[in-house]
SERO-4910 file (N, C-alpha, C, O; in steps of 0.05 Angstrom, whole numbers):
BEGIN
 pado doro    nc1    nc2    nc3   cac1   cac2   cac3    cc1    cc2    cc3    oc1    oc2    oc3
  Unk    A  -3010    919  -4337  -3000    944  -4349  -3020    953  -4371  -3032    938  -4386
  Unk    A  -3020    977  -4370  -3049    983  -4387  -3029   1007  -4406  -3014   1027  -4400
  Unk    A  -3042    985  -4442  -3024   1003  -4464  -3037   1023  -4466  -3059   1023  -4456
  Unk    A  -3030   1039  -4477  -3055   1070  -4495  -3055   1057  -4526  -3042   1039  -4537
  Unk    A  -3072   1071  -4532  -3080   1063  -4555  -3070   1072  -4576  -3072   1060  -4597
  Unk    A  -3054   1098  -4571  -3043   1119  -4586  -3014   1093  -4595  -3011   1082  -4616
  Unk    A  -2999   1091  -4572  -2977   1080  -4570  -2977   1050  -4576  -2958   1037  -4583
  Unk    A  -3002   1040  -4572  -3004   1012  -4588  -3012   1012  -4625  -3008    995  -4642
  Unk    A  -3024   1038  -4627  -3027   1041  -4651  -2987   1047  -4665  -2974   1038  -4683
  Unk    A  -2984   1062  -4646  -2951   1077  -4667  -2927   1052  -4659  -2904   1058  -4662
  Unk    A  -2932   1028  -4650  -2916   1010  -4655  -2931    991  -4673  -2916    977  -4687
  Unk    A  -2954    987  -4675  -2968    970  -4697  -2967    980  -4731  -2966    964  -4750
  Unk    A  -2966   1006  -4734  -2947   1020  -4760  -2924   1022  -4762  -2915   1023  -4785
  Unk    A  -2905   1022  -4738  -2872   1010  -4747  -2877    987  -4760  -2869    987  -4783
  Unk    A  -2894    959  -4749  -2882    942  -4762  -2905    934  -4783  -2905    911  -4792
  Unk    A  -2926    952  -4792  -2933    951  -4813  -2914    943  -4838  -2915    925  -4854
  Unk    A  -2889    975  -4833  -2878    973  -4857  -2858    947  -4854  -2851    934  -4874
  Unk    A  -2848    939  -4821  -2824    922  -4819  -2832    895  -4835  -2814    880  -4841
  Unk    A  -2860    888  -4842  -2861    872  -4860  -2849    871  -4887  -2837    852  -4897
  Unk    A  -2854    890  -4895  -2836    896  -4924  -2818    898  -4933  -2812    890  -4956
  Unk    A  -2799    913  -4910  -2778    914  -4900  -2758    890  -4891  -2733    887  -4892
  Unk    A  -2775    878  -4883  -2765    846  -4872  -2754    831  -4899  -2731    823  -4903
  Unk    A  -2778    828  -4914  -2780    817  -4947  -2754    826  -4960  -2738    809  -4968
  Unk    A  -2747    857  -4961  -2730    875  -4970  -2700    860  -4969  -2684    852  -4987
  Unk    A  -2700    862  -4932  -2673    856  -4918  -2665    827  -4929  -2641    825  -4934
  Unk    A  -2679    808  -4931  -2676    787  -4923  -2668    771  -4958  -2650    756  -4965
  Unk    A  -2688    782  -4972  -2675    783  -5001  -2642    797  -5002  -2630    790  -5021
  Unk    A  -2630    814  -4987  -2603    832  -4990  -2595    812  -4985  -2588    798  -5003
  Unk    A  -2593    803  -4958  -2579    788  -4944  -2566    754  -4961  -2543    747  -4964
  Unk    A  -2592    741  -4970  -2583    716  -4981  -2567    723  -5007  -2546    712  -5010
  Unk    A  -2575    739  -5026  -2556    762  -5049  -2529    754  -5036  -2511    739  -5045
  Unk    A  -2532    770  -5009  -2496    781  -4994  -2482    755  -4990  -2458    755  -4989
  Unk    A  -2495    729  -4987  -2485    706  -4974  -2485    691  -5004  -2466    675  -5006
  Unk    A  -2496    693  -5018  -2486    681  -5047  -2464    686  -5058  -2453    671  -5073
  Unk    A  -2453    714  -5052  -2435    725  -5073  -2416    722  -5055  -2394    724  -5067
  Unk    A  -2413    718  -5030  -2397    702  -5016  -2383    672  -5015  -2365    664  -5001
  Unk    A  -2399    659  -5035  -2402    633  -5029  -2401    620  -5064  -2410    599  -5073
  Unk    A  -2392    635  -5074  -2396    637  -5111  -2387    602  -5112  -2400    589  -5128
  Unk    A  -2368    589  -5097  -2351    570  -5112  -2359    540  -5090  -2346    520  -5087
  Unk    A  -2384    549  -5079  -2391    526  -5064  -2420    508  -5066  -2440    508  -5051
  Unk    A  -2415    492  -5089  -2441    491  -5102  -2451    466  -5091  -2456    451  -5110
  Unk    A  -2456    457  -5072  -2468    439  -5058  -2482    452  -5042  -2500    437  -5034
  Unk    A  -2483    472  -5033  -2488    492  -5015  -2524    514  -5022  -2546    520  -5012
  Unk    A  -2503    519  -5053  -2521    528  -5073  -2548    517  -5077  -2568    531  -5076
  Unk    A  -2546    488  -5081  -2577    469  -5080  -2589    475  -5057  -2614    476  -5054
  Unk    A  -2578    476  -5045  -2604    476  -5009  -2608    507  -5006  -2629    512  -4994
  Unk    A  -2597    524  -5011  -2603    546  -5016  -2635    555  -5043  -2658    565  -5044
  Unk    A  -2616    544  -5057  -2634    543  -5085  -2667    534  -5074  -2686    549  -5074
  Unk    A  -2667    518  -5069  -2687    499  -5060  -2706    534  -5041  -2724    549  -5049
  Unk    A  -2693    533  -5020  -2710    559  -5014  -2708    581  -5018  -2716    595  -4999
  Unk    A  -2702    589  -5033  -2707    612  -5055  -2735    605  -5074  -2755    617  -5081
  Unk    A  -2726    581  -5078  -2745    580  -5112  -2788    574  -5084  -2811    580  -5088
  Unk    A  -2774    562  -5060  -2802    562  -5043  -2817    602  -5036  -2838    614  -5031
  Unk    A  -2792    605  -5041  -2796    639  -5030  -2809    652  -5055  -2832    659  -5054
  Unk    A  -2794    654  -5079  -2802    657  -5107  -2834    652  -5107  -2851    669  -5101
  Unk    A  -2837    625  -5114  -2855    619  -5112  -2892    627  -5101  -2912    637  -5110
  Unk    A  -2879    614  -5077  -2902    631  -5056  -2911    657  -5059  -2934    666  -5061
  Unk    A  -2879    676  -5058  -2895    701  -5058  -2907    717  -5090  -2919    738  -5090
  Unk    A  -2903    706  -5105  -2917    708  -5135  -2950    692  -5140  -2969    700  -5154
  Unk    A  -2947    670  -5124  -2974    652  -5122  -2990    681  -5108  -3005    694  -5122
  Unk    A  -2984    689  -5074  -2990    705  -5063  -2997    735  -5069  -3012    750  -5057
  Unk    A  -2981    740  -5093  -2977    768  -5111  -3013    765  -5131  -3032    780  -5134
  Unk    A  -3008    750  -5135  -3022    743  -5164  -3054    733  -5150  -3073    742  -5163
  Unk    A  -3060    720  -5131  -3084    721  -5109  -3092    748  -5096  -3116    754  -5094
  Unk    A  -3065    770  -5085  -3082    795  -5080  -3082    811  -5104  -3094    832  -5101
  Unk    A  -3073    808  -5125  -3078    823  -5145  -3106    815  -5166  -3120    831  -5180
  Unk    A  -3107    802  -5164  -3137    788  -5183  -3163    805  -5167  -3164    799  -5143
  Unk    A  -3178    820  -5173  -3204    823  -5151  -3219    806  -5148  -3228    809  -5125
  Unk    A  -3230    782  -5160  -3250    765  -5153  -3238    748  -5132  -3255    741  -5115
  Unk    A  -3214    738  -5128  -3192    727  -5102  -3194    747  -5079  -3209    747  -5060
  Unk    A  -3173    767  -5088  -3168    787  -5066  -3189    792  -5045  -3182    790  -5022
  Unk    A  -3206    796  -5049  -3232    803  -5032  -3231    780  -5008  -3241    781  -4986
  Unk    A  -3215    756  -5019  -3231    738  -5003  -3206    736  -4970  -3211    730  -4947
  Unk    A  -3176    744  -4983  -3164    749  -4969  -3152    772  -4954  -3129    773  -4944
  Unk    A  -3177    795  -4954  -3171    816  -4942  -3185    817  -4913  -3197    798  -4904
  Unk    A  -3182    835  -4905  -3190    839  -4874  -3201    875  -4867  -3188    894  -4878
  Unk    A  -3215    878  -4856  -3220    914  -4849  -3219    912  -4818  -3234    903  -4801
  Unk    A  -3190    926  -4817  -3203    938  -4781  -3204    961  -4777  -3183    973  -4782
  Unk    A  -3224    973  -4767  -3222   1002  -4755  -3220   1021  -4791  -3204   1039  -4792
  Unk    A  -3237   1016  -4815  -3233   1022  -4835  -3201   1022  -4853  -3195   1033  -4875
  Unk    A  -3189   1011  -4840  -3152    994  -4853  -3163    971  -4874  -3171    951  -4862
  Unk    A  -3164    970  -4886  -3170    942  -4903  -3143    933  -4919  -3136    943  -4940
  Unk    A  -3127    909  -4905  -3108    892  -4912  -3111    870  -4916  -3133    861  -4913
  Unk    A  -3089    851  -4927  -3092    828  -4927  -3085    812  -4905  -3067    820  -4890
  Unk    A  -3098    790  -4900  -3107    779  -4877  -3086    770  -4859  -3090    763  -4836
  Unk    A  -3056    771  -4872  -3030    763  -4857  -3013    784  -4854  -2990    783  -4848
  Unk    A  -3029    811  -4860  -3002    828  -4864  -3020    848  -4844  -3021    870  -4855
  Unk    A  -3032    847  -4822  -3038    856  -4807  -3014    873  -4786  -2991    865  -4783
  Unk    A  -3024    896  -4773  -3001    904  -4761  -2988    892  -4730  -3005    892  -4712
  Unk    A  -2974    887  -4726  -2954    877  -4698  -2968    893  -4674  -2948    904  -4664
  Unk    A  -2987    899  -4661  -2985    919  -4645  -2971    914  -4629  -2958    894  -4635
  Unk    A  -2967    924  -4603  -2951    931  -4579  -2965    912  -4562  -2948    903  -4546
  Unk    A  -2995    898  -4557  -2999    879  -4550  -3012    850  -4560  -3027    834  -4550
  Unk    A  -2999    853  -4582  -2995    829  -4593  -2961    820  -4591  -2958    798  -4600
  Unk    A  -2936    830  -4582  -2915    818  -4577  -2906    805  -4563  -2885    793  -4565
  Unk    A  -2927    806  -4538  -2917    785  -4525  -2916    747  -4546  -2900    728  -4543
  Unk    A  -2935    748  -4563  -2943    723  -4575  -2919    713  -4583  -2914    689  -4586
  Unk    A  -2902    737  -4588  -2872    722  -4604  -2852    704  -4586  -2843    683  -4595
  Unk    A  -2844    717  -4554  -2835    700  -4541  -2851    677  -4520  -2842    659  -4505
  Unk    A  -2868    683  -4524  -2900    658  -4515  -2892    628  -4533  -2887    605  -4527
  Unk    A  -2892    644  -4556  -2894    626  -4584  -2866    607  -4588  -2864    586  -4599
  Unk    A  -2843    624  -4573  -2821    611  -4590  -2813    584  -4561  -2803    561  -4561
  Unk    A  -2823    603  -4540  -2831    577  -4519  -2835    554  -4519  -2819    536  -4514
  Unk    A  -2866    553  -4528  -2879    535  -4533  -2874    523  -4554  -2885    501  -4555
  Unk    A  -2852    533  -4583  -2854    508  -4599  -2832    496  -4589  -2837    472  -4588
  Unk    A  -2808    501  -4581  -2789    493  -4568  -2794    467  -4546  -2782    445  -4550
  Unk    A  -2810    471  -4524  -2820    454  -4507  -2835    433  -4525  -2831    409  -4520
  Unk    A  -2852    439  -4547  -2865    419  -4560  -2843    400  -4572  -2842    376  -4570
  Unk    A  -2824    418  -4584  -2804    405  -4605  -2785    386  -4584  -2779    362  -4587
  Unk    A  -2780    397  -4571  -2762    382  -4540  -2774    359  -4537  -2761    338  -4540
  Unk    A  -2807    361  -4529  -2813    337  -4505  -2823    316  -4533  -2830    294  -4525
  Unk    A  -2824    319  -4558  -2838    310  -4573  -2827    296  -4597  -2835    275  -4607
  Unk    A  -2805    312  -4605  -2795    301  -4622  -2764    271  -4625  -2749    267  -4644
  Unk    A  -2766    262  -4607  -2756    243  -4594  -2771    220  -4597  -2763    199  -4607
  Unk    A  -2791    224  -4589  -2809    207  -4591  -2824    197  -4622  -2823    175  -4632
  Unk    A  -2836    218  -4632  -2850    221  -4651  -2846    251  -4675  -2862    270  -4675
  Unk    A  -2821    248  -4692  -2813    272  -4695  -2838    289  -4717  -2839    314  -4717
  Unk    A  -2852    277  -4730  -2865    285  -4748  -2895    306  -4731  -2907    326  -4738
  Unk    A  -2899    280  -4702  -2924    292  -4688  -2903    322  -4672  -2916    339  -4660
  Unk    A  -2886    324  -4674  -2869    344  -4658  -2875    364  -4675  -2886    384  -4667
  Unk    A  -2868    360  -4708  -2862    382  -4719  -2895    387  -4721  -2897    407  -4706
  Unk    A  -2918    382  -4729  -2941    380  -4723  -2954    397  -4710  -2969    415  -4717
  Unk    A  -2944    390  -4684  -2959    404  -4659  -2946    435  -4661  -2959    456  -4657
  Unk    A  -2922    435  -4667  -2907    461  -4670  -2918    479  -4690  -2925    501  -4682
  Unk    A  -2921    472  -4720  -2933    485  -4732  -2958    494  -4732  -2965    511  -4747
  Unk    A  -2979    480  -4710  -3004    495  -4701  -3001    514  -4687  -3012    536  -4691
  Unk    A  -2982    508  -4661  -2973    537  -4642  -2974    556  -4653  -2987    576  -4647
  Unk    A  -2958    552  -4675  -2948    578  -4697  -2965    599  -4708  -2965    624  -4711
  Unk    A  -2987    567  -4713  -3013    587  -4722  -3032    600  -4699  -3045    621  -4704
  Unk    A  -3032    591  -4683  -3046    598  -4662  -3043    627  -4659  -3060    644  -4656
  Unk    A  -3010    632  -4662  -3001    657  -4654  -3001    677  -4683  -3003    702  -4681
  Unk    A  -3000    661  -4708  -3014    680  -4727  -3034    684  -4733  -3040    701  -4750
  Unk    A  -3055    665  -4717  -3083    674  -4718  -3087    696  -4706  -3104    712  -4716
  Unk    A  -3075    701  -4685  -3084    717  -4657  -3073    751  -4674  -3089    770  -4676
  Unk    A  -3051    752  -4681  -3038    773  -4688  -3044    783  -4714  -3043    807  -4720
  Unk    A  -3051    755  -4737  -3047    757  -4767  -3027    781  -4780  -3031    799  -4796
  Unk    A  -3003    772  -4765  -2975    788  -4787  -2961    761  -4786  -2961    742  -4770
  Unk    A  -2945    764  -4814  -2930    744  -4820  -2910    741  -4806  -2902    719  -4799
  Unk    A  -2895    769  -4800  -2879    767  -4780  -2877    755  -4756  -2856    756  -4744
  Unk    A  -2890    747  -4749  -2903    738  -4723  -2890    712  -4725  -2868    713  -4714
  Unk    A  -2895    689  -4735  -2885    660  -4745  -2857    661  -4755  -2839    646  -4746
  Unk    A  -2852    680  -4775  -2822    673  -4782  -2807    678  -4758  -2790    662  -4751
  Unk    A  -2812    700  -4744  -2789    711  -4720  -2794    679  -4694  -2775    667  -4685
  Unk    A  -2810    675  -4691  -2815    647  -4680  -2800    623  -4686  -2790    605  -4672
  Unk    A  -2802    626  -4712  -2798    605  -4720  -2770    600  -4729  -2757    579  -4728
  Unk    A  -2761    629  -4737  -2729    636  -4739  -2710    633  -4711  -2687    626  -4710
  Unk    A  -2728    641  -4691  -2710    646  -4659  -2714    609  -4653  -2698    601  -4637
  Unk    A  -2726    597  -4659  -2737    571  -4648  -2705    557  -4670  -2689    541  -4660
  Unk    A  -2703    564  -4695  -2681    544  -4713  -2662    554  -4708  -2644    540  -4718
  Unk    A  -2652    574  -4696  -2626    592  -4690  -2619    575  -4660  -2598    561  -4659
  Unk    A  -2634    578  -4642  -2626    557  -4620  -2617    527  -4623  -2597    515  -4613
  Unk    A  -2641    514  -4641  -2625    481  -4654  -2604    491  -4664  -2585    480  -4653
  Unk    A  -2595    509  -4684  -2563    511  -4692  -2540    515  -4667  -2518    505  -4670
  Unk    A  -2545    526  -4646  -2522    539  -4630  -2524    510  -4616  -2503    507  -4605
  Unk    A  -2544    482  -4610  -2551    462  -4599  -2524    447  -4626  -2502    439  -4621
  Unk    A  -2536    447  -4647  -2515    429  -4663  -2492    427  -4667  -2479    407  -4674
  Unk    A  -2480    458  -4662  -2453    467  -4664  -2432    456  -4634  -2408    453  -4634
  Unk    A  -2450    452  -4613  -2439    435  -4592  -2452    453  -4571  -2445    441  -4551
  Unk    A  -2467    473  -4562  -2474    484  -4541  -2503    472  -4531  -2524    478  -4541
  Unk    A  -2501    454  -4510  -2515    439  -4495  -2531    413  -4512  -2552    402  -4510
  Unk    A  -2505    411  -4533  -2523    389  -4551  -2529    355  -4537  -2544    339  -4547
  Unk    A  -2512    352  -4510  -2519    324  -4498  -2553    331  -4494  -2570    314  -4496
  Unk    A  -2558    353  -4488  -2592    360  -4474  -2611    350  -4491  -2630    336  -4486
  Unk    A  -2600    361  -4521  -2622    354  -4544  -2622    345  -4571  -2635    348  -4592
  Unk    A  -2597    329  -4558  -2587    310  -4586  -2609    298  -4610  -2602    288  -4631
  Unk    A  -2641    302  -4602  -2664    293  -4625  -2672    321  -4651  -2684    320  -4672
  Unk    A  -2659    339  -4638  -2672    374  -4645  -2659    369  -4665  -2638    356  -4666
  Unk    A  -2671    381  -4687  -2648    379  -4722  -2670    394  -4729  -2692    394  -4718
  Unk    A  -2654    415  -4759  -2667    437  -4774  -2644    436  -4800  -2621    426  -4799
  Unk    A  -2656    447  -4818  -2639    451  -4845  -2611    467  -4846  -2611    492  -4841
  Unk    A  -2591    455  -4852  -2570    464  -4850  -2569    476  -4883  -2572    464  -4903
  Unk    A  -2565    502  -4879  -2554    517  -4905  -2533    527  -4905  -2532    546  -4919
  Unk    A  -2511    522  -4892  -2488    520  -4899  -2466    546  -4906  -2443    547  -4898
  Unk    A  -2483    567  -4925  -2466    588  -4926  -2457    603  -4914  -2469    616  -4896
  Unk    A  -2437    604  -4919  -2414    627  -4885  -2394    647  -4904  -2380    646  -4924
  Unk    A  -2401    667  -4884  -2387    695  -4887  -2365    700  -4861  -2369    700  -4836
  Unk    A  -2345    703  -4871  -2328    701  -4846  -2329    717  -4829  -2319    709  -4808
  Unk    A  -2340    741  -4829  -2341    756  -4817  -2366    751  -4793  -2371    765  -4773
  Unk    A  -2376    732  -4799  -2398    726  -4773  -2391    701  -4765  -2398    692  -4744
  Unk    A  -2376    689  -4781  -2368    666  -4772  -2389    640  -4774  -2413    643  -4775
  Unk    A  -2377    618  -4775  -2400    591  -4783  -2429    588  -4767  -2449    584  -4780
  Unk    A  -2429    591  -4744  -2455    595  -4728  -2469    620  -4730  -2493    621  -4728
  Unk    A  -2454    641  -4733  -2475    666  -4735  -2474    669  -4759  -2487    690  -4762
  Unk    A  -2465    657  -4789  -2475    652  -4813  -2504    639  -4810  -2526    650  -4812
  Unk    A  -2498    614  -4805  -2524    596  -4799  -2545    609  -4784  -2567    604  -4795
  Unk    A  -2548    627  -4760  -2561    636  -4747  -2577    655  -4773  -2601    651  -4779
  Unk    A  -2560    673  -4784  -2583    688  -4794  -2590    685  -4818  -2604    701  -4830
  Unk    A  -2582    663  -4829  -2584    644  -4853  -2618    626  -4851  -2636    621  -4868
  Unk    A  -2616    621  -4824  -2638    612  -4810  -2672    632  -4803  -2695    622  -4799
  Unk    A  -2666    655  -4805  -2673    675  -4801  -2695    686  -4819  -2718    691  -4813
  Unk    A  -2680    692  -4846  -2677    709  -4868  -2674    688  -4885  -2661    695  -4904
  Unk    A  -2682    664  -4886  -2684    644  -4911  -2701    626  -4906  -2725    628  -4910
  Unk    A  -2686    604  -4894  -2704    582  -4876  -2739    590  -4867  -2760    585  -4877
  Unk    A  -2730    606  -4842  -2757    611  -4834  -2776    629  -4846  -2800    624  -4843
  Unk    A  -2769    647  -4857  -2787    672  -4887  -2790    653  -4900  -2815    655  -4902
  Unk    A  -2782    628  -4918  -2787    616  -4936  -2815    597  -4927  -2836    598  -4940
  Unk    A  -2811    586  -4911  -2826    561  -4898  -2850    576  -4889  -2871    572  -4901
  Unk    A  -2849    592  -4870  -2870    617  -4867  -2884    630  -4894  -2907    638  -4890
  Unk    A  -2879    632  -4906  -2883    645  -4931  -2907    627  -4947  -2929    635  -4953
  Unk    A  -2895    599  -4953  -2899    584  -4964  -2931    570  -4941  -2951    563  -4954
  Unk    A  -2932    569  -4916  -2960    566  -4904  -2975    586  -4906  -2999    585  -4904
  Unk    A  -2962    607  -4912  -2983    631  -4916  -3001    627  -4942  -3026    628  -4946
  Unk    A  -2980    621  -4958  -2997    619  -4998  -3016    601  -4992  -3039    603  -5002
  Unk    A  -3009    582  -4977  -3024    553  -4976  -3054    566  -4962  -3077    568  -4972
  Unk    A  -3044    573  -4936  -3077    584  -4924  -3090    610  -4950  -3115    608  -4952
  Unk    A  -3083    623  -4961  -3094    639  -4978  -3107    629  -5004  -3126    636  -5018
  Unk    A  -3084    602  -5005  -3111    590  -5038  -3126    574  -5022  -3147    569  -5035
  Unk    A  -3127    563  -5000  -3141    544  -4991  -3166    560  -4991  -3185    554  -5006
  Unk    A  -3167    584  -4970  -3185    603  -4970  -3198    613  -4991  -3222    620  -4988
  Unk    A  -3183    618  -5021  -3198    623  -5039  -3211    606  -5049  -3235    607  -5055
  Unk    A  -3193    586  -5051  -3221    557  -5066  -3253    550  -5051  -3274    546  -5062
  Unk    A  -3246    549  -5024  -3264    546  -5011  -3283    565  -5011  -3307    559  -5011
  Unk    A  -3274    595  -5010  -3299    615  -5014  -3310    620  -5047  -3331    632  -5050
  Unk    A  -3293    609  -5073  -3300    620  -5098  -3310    598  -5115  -3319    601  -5137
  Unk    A  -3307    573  -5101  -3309    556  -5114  -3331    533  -5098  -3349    521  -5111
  Unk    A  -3328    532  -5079  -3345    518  -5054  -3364    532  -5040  -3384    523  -5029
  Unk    A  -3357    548  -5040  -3378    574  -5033  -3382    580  -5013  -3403    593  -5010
  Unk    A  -3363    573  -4987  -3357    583  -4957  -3361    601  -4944  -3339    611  -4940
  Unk    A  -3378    613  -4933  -3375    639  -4926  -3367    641  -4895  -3357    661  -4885
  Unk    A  -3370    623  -4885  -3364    623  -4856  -3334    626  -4853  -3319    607  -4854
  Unk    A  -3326    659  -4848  -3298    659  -4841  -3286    638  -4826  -3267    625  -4836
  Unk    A  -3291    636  -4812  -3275    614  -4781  -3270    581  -4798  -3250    565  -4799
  Unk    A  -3299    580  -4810  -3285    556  -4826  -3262    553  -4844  -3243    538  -4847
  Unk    A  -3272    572  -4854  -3247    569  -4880  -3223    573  -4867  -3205    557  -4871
  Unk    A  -3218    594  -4851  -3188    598  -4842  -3182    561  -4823  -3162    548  -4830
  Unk    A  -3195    554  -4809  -3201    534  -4789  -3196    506  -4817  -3183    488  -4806
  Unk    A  -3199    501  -4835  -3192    484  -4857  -3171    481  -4868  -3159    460  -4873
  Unk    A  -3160    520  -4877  -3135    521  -4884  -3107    515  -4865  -3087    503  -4872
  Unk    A  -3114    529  -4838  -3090    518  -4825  -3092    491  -4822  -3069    484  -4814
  Unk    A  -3105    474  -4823  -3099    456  -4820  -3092    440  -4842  -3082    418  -4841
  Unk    A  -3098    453  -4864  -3081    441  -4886  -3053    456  -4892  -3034    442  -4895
  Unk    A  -3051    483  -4894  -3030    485  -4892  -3002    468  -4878  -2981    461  -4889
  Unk    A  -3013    464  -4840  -2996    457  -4833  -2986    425  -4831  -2963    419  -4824
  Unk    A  -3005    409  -4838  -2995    372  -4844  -2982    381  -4870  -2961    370  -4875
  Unk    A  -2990    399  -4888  -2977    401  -4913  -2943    406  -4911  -2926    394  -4923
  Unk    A  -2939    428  -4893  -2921    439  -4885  -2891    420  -4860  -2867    426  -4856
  Unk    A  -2909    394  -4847  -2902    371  -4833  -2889    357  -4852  -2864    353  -4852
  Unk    A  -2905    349  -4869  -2911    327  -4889  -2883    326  -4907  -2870    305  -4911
  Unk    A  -2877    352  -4916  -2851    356  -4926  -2825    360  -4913  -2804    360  -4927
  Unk    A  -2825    365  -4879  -2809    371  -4872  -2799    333  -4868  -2775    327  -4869
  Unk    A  -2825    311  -4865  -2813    280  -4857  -2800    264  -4888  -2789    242  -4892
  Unk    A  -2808    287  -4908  -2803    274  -4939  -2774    288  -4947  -2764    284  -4969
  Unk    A  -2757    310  -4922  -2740    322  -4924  -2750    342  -4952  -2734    350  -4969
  Unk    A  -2764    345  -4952  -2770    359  -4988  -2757    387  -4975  -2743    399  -4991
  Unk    A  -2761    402  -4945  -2752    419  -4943  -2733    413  -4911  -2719    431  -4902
***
C-alpha cells in the first residue's frame, strides 16, 4: 500500500501534539483516581512511587533540553523540524511498529519469563527500543508497553490465567467504580505505569547521551544512542528484579 506523503505528514502532526497531550491526559487522570481513592493509603505508596519516577524524569529531561550546551546534543533535524530526539512525530508509517511491538514483547514475555524472568523482561525492553529507535516518539513504547500490562491485568483477574500463570506487572490498585476493578487497573496501567517507566528510559538514554557527547567526547551518533539503550534498559530490568518498580 503506498502512503502519500501529504497524508503521512498530517497524521505525524496529530500525534506530534498527542505527545503532550498524552502527558496532559494522563497527569488528569491519576489527579481523577486519587481523589477517588483519598482514604486508601496503601495504595497511595505504589502510586506515589510512580509519580515521584514521572516527576522526576521529566524535570531531569526539562532541565537537559533546556540548558543549550546539553540540548544540542539531544535534538534531531528532519526535513528542517529540529526536535528532541524522542519526541519525534508518529507518522502513518511508523504505526504499524506499535502492534509489531506489543507482539513481540508479549511472545518474549510468554516464552521467557518462566524460565528466566529478569532475561524476559530484558529482551522485552530492547524490542521496545528497537521500536523507539525506528520511530523516536515516546509514544511509541508507552502505548506498547501500556497494551502489553493491560493484557497481564485482564490474565490476573482470571481471563486465561491457567495459559500464563508466570506473566506479573505492578498492581496499583486504585479503582473508580465507574470502570470498575479491571478497567481501573487497565488504564491505571496505561497513564501511570507505562508513561512512568517509559519516561524514566527516556531521561536515562538522554543523560547517557549527554555525558558521553560533553564529557567523553562522542561524536558518533549510533554509538552513543547504541550505549545508552543499553544502559538504559538493564537499568530499567535491574529494578524491575529489585521490585524497586
Amino acid at each position: 500500500m503506498i502512503i502519500s506523503k501529504k497524508l503521512d505528514n498530517q497524521v505525524g502532526q496529530f500525534f506530534g501534539v498527542m505527545s503532550w497531550l498524552w502527558f496532559a491526559l494522563s497527569g488528569i487522570t491519576v489527579v481523577f483516581f486519587l481523589l477517588a481513592n483519598l482514604h486508601n493509603d496503601t495504595q497511595f505508596k505504589t502510586t506515589q512511587t510512580f509519580i515521584d519516577i514521572f516527576l522526576i524524569s521529566f524535570a531531569i529531561l526539562g532541565l537537559l533540553s533546556s540548558i543549550g550546551k546539553y540540548s544540542q546534543y539531544i535534538k534531531n533535524s528532519h526535513e528542517g523540524d529540529v526536535k528532541l530526539f524522542y519526541m519525534q512525530n508518529v507518522t502513518l508509517k511508523k504505526i504499524p511498529y506499535i502492534p509489531i511491538g506489543i507482539l513481540a514483547v508479549f511472545l518474549v514475555s510468554y516464552g521467557l519469563s518462566g524460565q528466566n524472568p529478569f532475561f524476559g523482561i530484558l529482551v522485552s525492553g530492547f524490542v521496545m527500543v528497537i521500536c523507539f529507535d525506528r520511530t523516536r516518539s515516546i509514544l511509541v513504547p508507552i502505548w506498547i508497553h501500556g497494551a502489553y500490562n493491560s493484557i497481564v491485568v485482564l490474565f490476573q483477574e482470571g481471563y486465561l490465567h491457567d495459559l500464563v500463570p508466570s506473566l506479573d506487572v505492578p498492581n496499583i490498585g486504585l479503582t473508580v467504580k465507574t470502570f470498575g476493578t479491571v478497567g481501573s487497573e487497565v488504564i491505571n496501567q496505561n497513564v501511570l505505569v507505562a508513561t512512568s517507566e517509559e519516561l524514566l528510559k527516556i531521561m536515562v538514554f538522554s543523560f547517557v547521551i549527554v555525558v558521553l557527547a560533553s564529557k567523553f567526547k562522542v561524536k558518533d551518533k549510533s554509538a552513543k544512542l547504541i550505549v545508552a539503550y543499553i544502559i538504559g534498559v538493564i537499568l530499567w530490568a535491574v529494578l524491575h528484579t529489585i521490585n524497586a518498580i
